[in-house]
C-alpha positions as CSV (number, residue, x, y, z in Angstrom):
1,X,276.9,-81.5,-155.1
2,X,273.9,-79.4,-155.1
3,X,273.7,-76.5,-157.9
4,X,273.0,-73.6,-155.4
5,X,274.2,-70.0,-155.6
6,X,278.0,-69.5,-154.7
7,X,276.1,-66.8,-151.6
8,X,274.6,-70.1,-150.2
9,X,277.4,-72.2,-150.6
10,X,279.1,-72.0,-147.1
11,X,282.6,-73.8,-148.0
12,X,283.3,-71.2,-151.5
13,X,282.6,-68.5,-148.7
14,X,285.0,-69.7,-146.1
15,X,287.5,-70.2,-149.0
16,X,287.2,-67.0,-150.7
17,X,287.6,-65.4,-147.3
18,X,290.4,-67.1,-146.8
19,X,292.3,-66.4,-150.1
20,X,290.9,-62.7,-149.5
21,X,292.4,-62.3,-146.0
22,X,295.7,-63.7,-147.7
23,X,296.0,-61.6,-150.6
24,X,295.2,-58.3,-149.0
25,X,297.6,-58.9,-145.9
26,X,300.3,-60.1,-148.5
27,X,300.0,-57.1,-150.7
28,X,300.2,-55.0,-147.3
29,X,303.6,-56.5,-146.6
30,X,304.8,-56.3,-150.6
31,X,304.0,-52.4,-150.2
32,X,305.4,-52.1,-146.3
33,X,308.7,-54.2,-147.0
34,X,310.2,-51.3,-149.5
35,X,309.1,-48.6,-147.4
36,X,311.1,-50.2,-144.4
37,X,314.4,-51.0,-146.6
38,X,314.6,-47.4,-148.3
39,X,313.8,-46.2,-144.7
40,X,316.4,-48.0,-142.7
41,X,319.6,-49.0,-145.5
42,X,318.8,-45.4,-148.1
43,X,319.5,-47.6,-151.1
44,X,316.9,-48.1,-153.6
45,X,319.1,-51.2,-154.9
46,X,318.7,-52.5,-151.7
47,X,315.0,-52.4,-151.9
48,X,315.1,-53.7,-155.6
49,X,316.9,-56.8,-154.4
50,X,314.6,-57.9,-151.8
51,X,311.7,-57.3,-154.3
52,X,313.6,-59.4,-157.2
53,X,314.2,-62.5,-154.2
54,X,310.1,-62.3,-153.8
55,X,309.7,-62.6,-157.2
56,X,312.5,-65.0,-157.9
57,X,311.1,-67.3,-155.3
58,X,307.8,-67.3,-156.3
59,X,308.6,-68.0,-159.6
60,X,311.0,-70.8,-158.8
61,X,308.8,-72.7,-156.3
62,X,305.8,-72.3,-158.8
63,X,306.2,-75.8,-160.4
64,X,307.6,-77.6,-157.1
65,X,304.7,-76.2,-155.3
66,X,301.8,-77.8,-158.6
67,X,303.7,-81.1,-157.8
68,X,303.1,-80.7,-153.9
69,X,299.4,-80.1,-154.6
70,X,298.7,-83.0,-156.8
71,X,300.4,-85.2,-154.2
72,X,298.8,-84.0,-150.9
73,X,295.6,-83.3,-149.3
74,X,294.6,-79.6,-150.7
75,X,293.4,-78.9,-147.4
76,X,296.6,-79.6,-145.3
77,X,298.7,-77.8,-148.4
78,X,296.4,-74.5,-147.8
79,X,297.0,-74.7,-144.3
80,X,300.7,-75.4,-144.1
81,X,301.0,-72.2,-146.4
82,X,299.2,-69.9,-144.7
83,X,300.3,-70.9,-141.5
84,X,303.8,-70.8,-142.8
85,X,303.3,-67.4,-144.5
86,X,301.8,-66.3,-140.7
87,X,305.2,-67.3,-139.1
88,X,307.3,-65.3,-141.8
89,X,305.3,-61.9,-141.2
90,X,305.4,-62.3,-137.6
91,X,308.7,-62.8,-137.3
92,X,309.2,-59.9,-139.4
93,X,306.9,-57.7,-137.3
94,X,308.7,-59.0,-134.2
95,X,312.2,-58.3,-135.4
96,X,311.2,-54.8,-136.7
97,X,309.9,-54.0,-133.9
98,X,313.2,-54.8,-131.8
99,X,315.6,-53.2,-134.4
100,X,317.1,-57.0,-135.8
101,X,315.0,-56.6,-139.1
102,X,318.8,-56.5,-141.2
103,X,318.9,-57.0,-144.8
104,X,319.6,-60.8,-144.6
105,X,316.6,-61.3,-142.1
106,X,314.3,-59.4,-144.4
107,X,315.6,-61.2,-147.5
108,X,315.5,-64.2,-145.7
109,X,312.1,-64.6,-144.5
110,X,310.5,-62.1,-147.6
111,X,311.9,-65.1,-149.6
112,X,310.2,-67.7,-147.8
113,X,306.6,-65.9,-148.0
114,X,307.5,-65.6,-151.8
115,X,307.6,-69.4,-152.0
116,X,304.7,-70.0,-150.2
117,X,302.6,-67.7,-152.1
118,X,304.2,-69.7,-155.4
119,X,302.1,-72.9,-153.6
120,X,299.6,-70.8,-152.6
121,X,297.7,-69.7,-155.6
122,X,298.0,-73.6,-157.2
123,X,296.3,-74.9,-154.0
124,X,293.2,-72.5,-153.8
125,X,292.3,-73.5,-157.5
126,X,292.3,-77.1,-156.7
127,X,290.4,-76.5,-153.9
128,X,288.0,-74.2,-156.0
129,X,287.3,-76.8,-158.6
130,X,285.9,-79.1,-155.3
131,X,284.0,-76.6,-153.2
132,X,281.8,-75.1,-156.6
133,X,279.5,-77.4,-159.1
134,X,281.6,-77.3,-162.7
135,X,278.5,-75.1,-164.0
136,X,279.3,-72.0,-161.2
137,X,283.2,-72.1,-161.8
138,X,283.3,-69.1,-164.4
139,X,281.3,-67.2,-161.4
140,X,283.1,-68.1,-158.6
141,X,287.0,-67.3,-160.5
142,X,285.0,-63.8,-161.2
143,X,284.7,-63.7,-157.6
144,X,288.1,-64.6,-157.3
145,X,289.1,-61.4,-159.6
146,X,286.7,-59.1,-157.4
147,X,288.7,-60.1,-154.0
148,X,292.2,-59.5,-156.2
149,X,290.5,-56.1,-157.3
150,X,289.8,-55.3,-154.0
151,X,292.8,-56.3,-152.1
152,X,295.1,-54.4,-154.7
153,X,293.2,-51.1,-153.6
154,X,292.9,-52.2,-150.0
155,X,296.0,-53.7,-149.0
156,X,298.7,-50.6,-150.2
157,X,296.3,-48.0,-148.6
158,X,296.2,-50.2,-145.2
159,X,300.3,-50.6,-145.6
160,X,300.8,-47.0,-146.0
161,X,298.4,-45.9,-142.9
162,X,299.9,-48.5,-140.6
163,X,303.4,-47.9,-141.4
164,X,303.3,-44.4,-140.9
165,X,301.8,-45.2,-137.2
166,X,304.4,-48.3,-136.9
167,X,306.5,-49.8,-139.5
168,X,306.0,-53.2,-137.9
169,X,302.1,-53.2,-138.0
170,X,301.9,-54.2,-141.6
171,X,303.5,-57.4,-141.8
172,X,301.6,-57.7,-137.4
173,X,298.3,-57.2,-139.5
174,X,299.7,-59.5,-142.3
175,X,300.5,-62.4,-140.0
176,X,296.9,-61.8,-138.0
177,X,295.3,-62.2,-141.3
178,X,296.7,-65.2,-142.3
179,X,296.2,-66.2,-139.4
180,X,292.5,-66.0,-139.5
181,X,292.4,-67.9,-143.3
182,X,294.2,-70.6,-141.7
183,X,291.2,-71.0,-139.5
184,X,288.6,-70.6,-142.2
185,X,290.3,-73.1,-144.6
186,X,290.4,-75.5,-141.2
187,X,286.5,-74.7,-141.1
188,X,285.9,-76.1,-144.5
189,X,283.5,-79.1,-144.8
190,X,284.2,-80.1,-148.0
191,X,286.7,-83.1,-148.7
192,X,289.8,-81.7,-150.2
193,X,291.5,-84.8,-150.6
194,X,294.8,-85.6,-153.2
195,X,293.7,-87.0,-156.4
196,X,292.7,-90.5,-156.5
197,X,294.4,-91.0,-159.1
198,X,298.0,-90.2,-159.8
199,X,298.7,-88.7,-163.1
200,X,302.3,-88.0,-164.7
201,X,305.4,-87.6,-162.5
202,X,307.3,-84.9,-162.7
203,X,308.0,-81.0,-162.1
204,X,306.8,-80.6,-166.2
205,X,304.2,-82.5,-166.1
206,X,302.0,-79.7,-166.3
207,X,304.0,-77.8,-168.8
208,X,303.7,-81.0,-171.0
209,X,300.4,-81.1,-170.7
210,X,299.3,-77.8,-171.1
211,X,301.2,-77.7,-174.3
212,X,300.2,-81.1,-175.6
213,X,295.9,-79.6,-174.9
214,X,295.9,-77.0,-178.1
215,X,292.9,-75.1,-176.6
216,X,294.7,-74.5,-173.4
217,X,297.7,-74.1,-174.6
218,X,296.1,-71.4,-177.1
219,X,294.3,-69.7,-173.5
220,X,297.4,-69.5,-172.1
221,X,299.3,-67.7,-175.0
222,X,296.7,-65.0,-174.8
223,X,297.2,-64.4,-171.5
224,X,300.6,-64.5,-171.6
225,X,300.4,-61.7,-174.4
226,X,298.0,-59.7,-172.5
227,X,299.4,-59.3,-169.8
228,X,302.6,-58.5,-171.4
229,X,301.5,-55.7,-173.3
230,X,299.5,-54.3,-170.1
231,X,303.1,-54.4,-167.8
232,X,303.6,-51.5,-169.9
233,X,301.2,-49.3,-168.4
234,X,303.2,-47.5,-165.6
235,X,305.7,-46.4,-168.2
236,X,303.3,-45.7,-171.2
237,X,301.1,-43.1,-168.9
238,X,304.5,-41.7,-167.5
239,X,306.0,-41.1,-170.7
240,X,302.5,-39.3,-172.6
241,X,302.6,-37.6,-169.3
242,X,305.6,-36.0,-169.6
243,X,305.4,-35.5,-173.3
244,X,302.5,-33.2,-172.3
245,X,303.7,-32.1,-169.4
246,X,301.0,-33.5,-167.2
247,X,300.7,-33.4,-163.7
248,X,301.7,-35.9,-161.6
249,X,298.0,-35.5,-160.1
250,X,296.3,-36.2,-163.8
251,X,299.1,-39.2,-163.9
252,X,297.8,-40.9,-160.7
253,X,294.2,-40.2,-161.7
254,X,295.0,-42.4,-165.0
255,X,296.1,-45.5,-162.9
256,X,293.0,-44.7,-160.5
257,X,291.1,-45.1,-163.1
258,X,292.8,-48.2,-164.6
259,X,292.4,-50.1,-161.1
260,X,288.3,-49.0,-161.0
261,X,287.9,-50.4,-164.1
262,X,289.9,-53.6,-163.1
263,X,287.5,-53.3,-160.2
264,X,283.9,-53.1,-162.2
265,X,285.0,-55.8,-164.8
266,X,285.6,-57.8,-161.7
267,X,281.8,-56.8,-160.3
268,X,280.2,-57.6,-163.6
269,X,281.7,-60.7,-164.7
270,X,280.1,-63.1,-162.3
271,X,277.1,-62.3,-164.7
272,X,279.0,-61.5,-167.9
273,X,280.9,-64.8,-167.8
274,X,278.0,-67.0,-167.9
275,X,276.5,-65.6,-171.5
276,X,280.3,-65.9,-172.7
277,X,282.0,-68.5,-174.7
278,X,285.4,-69.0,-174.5
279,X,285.9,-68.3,-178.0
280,X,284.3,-64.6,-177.6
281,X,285.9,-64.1,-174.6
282,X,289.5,-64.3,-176.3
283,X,288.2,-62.3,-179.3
284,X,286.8,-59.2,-176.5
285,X,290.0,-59.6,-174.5
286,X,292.3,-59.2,-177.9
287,X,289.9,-56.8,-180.0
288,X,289.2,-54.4,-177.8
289,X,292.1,-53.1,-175.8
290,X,293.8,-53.5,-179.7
291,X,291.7,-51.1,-181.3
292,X,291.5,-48.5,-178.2
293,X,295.4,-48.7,-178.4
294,X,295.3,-48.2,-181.8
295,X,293.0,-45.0,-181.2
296,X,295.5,-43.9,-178.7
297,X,297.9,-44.1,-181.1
298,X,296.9,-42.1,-183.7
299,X,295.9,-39.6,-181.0
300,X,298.2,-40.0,-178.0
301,X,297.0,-38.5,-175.1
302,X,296.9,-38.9,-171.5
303,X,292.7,-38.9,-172.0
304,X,292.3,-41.3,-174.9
305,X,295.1,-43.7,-173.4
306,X,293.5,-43.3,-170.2
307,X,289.7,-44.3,-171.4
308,X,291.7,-47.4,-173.7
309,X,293.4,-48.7,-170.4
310,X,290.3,-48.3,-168.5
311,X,288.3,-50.1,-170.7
312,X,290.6,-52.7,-171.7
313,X,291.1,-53.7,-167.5
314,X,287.5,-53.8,-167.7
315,X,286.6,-56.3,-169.9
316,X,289.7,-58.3,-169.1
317,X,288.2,-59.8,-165.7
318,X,285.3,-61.4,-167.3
319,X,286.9,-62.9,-170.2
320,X,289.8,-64.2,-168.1
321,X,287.1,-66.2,-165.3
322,X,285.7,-67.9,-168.7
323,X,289.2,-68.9,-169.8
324,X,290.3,-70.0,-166.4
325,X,286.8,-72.2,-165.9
326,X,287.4,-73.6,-169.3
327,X,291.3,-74.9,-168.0
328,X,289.9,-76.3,-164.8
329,X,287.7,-78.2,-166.6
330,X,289.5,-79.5,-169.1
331,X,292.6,-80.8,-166.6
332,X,292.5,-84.4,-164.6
333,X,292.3,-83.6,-160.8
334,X,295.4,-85.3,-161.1
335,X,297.3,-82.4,-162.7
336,X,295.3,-80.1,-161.5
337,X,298.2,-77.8,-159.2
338,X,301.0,-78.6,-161.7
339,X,298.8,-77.6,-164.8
340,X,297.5,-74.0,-162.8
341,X,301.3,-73.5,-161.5
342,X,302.6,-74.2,-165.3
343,X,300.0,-71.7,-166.7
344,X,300.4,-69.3,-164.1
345,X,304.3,-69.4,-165.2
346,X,303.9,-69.4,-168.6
347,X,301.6,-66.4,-168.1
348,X,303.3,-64.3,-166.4
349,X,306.7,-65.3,-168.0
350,X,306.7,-63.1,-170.6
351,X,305.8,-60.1,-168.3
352,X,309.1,-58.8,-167.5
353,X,309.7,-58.1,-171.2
354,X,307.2,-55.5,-171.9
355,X,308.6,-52.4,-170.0
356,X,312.2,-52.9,-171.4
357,X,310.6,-53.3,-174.8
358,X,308.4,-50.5,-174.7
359,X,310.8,-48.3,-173.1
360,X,313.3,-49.1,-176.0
361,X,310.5,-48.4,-178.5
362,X,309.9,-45.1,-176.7
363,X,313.3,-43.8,-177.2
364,X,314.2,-45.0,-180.6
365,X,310.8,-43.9,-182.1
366,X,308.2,-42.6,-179.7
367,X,305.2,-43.2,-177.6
368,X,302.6,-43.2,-180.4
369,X,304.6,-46.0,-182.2
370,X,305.2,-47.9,-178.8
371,X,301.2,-47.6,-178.7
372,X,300.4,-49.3,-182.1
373,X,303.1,-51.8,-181.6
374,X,300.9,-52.9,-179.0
375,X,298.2,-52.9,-180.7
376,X,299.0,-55.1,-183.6
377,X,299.8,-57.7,-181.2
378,X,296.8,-57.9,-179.5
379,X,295.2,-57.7,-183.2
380,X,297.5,-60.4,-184.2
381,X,296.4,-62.6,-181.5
382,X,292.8,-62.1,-182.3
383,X,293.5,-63.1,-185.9
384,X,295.3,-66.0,-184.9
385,X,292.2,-66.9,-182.6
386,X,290.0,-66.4,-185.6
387,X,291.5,-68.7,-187.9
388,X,291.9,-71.8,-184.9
389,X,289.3,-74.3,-185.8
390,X,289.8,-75.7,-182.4
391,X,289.3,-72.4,-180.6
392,X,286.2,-71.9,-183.4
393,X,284.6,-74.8,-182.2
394,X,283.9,-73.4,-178.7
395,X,281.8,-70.5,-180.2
396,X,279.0,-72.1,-178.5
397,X,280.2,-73.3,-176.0
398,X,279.7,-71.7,-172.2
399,X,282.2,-71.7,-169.3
């Protein structure tokens, strides 16, 4: 394959469009479905359920859906998920619309889009790692984190305007979206074929492996930790808020500018990325959002904490395109879903521990120690990254 520029490369285009259209119409429906259940039942528990089944789901189908990737052609995987996830909103805009949306047909068929999506996002890597040269991966997974910038600020604004008019037109304009990426992952040139060879059996596979590699294993833990102590968020701004008795106006201006920089990290790191190793790129991702928090600490305010979380989403884009170039590369084609749907797990497993911990820090000591708690683990991690020969090794190494 050619090494041109990802703008010339027709097939990365078709498939970022795709995954864009997807995400943005998905994240439409994730903002639209609790706005219709609180409208229609009252009950907030009602709304919390249907959000924990989405969640559940995607979780549980994570590893099944890996092992359906490494066995099947990526192409017909992609298209049998988008199209499936089209069906689900549709139905869900149809039966809105005639008043039969109850709370068993929206858990039912929110559910079944949640396991979907936990196929989804394993698919589109493999398929990545085929449409772009190994040297242009780091920029085209920044590319990736752009369109997931973007969508996160496009898809809640486009739910809330349409379900004001409707409350069917989200998931309508959901299901015509998918509709569309179905049709540009057809429109793909590119073989996307199952792996010629067939690697371990098995819904661990990937687990095994990615614990048995020590550098991605070690890629993984970071991530894991980062985005643990960044769950937090929400309830850190809330609580310095309120200790200052801020408005709710300065609050939302904090996560504003928490999702901006999220979004310029994104911008940048097609061209950061390339200069980065992966060894800096841990050391950035742990060093700097540790010593901002640390800052915060000492000084919590809703400005400091705000500049800290700002800065920290920034540089967390770049260094997480080198660190997912760096997996992709180092995996067999042959594991390829089951190793991205086992680190997307692990990842994100640790996630729904940091609020609850935090909170409990909150109210047994108070923010400013919830802060530097925080901190030292990012520190920690960086130390620990430090003293890794492996991890050392890669210093001049480039994604």
């Amino acid at each position: 394959m050619p090494s041109e520029t990802l703008g010339h490369n027709r097939d990365f285009r078709l498939l970022w469009l795709a995954q864009a259209l997807t995400t943005t119409g998905l994240l439409a429906a994730v903002v639209a479905v609790p706005l219709f259940v609180l409208g229609t039942t009252g009950s907030a528990a009602d709304a919390g359920l249907v959000g924990f089944c989405v969640l559940a789901t995607t979780a549980v189908a994570t590893l099944p859906g890996g092992q359906i990737v490494d066995r099947h052609d990526r192409r017909t995987v992609l298209v049998c998920c988008t199209c499936g996830s089209a069906v689900a909103m549709g139905l869900l805009a149809v039966m809105v619309h005639v008043g039969a949306a109850t709370m068993p047909v929206v858990l039912v068929l929110t559910a079944a889009e949640g396991a979907l999506r936990g196929t989804l996002g394993s698919a589109g890597v493999a398929a990545l790692s085929r449409v772009v040269p190994a040297e242009r991966l780091s920029t085209a997974l920044a590319a990736n984190y752009a369109r997931l910038a973007v969508a996160g600020l496009v898809g809640p604004m486009v739910a809330g305007g349409l379900f004001e008019l409707a409350p069917e037109l989200p998931f309508a304009v959901a299901a015509l979206g998918l509709l569309v990426a179905t049709v540009c992952v057809m429109a793909i040139r590119t073989p996307l074929p199952a792996p010629t060879t067939r690697g371990p059996v098995g819904l661990v596979a990937g687990l095994t492996f990615l614990w048995r590699d020590g550098i991605i294993r070690r890629f993984t833990l970071v991530q894991s930790v980062h985005n643990t102590v960044f769950s937090t968020v929400p309830l850190l701004v809330a609580a310095v808020g309120v200790w200052h008795h801020t408005s709710s106006l300065s609050i939302g201006l904090v996560y504003a500018l928490t999702g901006a920089g999220s979004l310029l990290g994104a911008i940048v790191a097609a061209t950061v990325s390339r200069r980065l190793s992966p060894w800096a790129a841990i050391l950035i991702v742990c060093w700097v959002p540790a010593v901002l928090l640390a800052l915060s600490a000492a000084m919590p305010s809703l400005g400091i904490l705000a500049v800290a979380l700002t800065v920290g989403s920034f540089v967390s884009p770049p260094a997480d395109a080198v660190l997912g170039a760096a997996r992709l590369l180092r995996t067999p084609d042959a594991l390829q879903g089951r190793a991205q749907a086992a680190a997307s797990l692990v990842a994100m497993g640790m996630t729904p521990l940091g609020p609850p911990m935090a909170g409990l820090l909150i109210d047994h000591t108070s923010v400013a120690i919830a802060l530097l708690v925080l901190a030292v683990a990012l520190a920690a991690l960086a130390v620990a990254a430090m003293s890794s020969a492996q991890l050392r090794a890669m210093g001049g190494q480039r994604a």
